[in-house]
Structure formats: C-alpha cells, structure tokens
C-alpha angles and dihedrals in degrees: 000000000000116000127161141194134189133193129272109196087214100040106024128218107016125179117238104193111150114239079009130119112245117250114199117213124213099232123183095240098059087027093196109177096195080069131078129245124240088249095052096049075055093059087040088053095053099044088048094040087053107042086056095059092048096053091048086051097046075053097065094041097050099240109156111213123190097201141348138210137179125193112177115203104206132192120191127196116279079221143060121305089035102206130175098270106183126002129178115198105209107207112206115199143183133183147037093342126137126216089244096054101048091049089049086046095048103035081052096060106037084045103040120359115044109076097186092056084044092049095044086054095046078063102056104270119131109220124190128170137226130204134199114187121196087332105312108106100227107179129030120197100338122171112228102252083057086059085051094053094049108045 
C-alpha cells in the first residue's frame, strides 16, 4: 500500500493518488470545517472496515439485509496526543437478519477481521458496538467478545 497527500494552501491536506478519488483532510492551519479530521476519517475507517466485514459475512451466511447503516460516536482524549479514547460504531440494520447472526457477523470483525478496529484497540481505544435491528434497538455499548458470546 502506498498512498500521498500535499498541501493546498486553500483546501488543506489532498490526496494525490494517481487513478484514486481525492480525499480532502481538515488540517489546523486551513481549519475548514466543511472537511474531516484525521481522527474522524479514522472513525470513519473503523465503522466502514468493519461494515464491510459484516456484509460479506451476512453473505455467507445468507442473510439477506435491506439496507445498512453505520454511525460511529467518538471521544478523544481532552490531552496531547488527542486519540480517539472510546467509539462506539452503531450498526444499523434491516432486513431478514436474525439476532445470531448480527452479533456473529459483528463479534467476528471487530475480533478477528478488521484490522483497522483491531489496530485502533491495540491503541487504547475501547471500542464497543450498538445495534439496532429492523428498528428495535437490541444492544447498547457491547464489547466484541460480548457479540461473540451471544451469538
């Protein structure tokens, strides 16, 4: 993996992959607010990483989703190095779905498969999950070995 970025004294931080999307960075020194942080494209990162992992699961598991969302609630640090302290990545699921197989789906990827949610714990952050399943909102702030005890 190789990706870059340089600075744009109107923008800020911009990608500058070749064949790639460009993804715009919130710096300090442009301060636009319509941009986000690094930390935030890290939130972003975990919820996506890991929604990912759960669809190809459900997948494999026929379970046949409608539609999917992710929110992630995030809390840094009030102190340097301000690090993403606590998330929470809300999955947000419709469909036939059963509550098994979400919490399987959902315990294997923060455990095992995604490697950014595994990096960012490694790294201190506790990271619990919610889920909310064809509208009932079934789990509240579990860890992922709870998933995996409950599935």
């Amino acid at each position: 993996m190789k990706v870059s970025f340089e600075f744009n004294n109107e923008i800020g931080w911009v990608t500058d992959v070749p064949d790639r999307s460009k993804i715009f960075i919130k710096d300090s020194i442009v301060d636009r607010a319509d941009l986000f942080s690094p930390n935030e494209h890290l939130a972003l990162a975990m919820g996506s990483c890991s929604s990912s992992d759960v669809i190809s699961i459900f997948k494999k598991m026929r379970a046949d989703y409608s539609s999917f969302r992710c929110e992630i609630d995030a809390e840094r640090a009030n102190e340097h190095p301000k690090t993403i302290t606590k998330a929470d990545i809300h999955y947000i699921i419709e469909g036939d779905v059963k509550k098994e197989q979400a919490f399987k789906a959902i315990g294997l990827s923060l455990t095992r498969y995604c490697s950014v949610s595994i990096l960012a714990r490694r790294g201190g952050t506790n990271l619990t999950f919610s889920l909310t399943l064809n509208g009932d909102r079934i789990a509240d702030h579990l860890t992922p070995e709870d998933a995996l005890r409950t599935s």
